[in-house]
C-alpha positions as CSV (number, residue, x, y, z in Angstrom):
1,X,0.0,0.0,0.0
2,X,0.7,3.2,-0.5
3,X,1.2,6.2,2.0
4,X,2.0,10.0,0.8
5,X,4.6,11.3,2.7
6,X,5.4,15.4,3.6
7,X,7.1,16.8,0.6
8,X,8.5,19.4,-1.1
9,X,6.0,21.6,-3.5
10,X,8.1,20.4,-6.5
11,X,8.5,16.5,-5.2
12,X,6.0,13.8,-4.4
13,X,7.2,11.6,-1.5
14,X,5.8,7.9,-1.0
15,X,6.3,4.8,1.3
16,X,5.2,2.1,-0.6
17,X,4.8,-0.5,3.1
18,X,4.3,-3.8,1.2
19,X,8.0,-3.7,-0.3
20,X,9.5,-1.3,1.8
21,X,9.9,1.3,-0.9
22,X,10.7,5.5,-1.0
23,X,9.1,7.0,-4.3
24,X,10.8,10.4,-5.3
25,X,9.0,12.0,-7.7
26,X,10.6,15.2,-9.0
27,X,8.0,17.4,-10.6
28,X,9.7,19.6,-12.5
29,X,13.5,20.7,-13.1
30,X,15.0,21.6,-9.6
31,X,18.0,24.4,-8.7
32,X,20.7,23.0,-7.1
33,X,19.7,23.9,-3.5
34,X,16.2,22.3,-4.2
35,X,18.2,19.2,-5.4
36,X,19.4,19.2,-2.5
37,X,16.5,19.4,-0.2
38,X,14.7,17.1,-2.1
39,X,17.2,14.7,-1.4
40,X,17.5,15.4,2.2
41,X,13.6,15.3,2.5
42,X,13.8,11.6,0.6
43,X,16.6,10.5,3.5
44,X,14.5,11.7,6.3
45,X,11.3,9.1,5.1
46,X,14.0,6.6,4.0
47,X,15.5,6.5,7.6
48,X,12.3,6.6,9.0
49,X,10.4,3.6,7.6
50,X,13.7,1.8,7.3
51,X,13.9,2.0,3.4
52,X,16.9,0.9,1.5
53,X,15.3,0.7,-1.7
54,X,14.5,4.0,-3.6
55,X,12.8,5.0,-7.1
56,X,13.8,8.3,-8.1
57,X,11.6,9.9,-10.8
58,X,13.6,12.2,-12.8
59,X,11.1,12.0,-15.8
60,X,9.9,15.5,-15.8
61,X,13.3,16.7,-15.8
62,X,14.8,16.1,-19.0
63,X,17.8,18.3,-18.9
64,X,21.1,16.2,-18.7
65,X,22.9,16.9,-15.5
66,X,25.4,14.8,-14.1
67,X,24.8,16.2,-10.6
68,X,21.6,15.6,-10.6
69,X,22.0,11.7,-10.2
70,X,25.1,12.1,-8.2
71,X,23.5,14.4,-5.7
72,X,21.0,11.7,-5.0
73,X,23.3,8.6,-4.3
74,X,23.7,8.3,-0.2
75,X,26.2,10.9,1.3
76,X,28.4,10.3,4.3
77,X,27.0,10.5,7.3
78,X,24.3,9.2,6.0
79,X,21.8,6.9,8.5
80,X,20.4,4.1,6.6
81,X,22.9,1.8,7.9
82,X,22.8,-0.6,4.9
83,X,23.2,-1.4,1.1
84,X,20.8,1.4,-0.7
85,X,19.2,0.2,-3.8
86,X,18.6,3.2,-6.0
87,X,16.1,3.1,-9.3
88,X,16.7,6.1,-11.5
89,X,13.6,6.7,-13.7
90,X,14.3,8.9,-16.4
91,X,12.6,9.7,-19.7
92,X,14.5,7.7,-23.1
93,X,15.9,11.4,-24.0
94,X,17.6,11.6,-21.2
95,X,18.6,8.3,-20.8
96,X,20.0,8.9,-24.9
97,X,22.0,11.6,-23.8
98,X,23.2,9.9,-20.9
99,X,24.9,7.3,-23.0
100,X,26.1,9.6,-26.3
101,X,28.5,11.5,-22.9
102,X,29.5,7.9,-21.7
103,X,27.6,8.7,-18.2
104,X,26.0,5.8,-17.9
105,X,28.0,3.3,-14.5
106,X,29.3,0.4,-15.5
107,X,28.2,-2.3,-12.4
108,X,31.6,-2.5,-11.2
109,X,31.4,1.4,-10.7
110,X,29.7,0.7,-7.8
111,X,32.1,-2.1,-5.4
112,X,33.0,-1.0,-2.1
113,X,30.3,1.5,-2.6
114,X,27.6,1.8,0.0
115,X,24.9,1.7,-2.9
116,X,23.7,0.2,-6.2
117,X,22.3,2.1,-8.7
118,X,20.5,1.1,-11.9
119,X,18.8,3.6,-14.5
120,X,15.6,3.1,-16.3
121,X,12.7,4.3,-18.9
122,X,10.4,1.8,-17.7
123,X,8.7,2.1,-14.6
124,X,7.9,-1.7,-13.6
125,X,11.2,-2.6,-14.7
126,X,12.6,-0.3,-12.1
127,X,10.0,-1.4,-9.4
128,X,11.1,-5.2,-10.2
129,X,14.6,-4.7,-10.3
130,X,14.4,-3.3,-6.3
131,X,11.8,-5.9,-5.4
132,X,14.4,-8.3,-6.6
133,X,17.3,-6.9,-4.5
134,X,14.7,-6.3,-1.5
135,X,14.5,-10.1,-1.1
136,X,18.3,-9.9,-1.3
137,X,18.8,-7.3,1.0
């Protein structure tokens, strides 16, 4: 089920409790300081309810930034304690130009890192792939 969490005016925030899941959804292209808060805002639910496992909905955003998936892996200092599973939704343009700069982590980018991180177009895909590594967990 579903529960809508405090947010942001240019996010939606949701705890999805069957799976143990934190939906980001970023509404519309963000400054850096709102990147920021927005990311801080998702941490604060994700510690909360326990959630390692996070979809990030960059769809409406379809500018290439590099710091924009960057900002959102977990920082230092950081309280979630444990592997973070992170789904990066973002539209096929943005997903194209993401691979014409060579942006796109290889899975060995991500050893001795404290998450995993995966990009996709398709929604269910990305919902699957952190189910999948949820039973892992």
């Amino acid at each position: 089920m579903y529960h809508t969490l405090p947010a942001r005016d240019y996010q939606t925030l949701s705890y999805r409790d069957d799976v143990c899941f934190i939906i980001n959804r970023i509404l519309r292209p963000l400054d850096n300081t709102e990147i920021q808060e927005a990311y801080s805002v998702m941490l604060e639910a994700a510690n909360q309810h326990g959630c390692q496992h996070w979809l990030i909905d960059l769809r409406r955003d379809a500018t290439y930034r590099p710091k924009l998936l960057s900002t959102f892996f977990p920082q230092p200092g950081d309280r979630t304690g444990a592997l973070t599973y992170l789904a990066y939704l973002v539209s096929p343009t943005l997903q194209h130009d993401m691979e014409d700069q060579g942006d796109v982590p290889t899975l060995d980018f991500y050893e001795g890192q404290a998450f995993r991180a995966r990009i996709f177009v398709d929604e269910q895909a990305a919902q699957d792939w952190l189910a999948a590594n949820s039973s892992a967990a």
